[in-house]
C-alpha positions as CSV (number, residue, x, y, z in Angstrom):
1,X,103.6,110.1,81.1
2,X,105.4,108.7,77.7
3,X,108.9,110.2,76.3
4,X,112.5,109.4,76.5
5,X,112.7,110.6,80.3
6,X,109.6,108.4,81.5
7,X,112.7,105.9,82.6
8,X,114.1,108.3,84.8
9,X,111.1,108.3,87.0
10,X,111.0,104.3,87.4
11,X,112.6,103.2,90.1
12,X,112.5,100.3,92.7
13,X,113.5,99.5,96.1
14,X,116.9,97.7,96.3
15,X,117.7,95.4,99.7
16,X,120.4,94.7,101.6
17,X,120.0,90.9,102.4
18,X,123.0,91.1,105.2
19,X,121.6,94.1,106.6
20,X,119.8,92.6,109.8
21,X,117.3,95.4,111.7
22,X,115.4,96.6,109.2
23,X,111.3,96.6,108.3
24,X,111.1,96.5,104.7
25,X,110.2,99.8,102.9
26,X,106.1,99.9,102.4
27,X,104.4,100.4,99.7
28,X,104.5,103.8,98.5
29,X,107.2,105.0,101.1
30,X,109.1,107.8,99.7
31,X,113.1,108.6,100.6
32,X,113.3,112.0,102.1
33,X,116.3,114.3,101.9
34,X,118.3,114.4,105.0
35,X,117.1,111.4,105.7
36,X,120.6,109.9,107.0
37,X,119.8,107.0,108.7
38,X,120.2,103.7,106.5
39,X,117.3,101.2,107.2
40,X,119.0,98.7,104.7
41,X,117.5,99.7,101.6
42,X,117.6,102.1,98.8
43,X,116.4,103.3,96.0
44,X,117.2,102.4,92.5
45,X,116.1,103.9,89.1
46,X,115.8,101.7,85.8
47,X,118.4,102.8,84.3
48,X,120.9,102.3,86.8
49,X,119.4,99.1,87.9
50,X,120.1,98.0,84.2
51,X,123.5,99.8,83.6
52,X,125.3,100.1,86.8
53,X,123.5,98.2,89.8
54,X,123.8,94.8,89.4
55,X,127.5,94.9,88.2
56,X,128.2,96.7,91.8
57,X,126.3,94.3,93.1
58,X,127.5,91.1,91.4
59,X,131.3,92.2,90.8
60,X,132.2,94.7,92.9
61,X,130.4,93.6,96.7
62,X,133.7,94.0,98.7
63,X,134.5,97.6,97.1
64,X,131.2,98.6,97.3
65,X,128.8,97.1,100.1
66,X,125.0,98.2,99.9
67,X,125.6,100.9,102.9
68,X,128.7,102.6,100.4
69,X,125.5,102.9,97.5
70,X,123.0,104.4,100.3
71,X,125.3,107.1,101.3
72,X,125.8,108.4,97.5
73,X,122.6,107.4,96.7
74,X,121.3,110.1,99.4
75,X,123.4,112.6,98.2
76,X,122.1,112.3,94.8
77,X,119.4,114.6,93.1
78,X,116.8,112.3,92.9
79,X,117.8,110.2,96.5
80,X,118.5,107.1,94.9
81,X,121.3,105.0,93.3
82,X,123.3,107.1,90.5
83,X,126.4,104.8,89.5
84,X,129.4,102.4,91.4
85,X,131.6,104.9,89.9
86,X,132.7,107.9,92.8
């Protein structure tokens, strides 16, 4: 896989550190749509993770608490984190 959109498809597993009944994700676990339950994790692509995450994470943690980024996370095309920005 090589090309501008090879990005895209990197992602990694972001976790809540407050969030308190949770098993981490395992290796290979996949998010499936519909899946509406939050297990205190979520996914993050690379570009996000280097545009958008951290500054929600870092700046905005009141506004936006890891559970807020899950539910539009799940509702994104690609069941992960897509921007702070609603």
């Amino acid at each position: 896989m090589s090309g501008p959109d090879v990005a895209d498809n990197i992602w990694v597993w972001a976790v809540d550190p407050d969030f308190d009944d949770r098993s981490p994700p395992s290796r290979g676990e996949t998010v499936e749509e519909g899946d509406d339950t939050y297990k205190g994790y979520l996914r993050v692509r690379l570009p996000q993770l280097v545009n958008n995450f951290f500054e929600a994470r870092r700046f905005m943690l009141e506004k936006y608490p890891m559970v807020t980024l899950w539910e539009a996370a799940v509702k994104s095309k690609n069941i992960a984190f897509v921007s702070a920005h609603f």
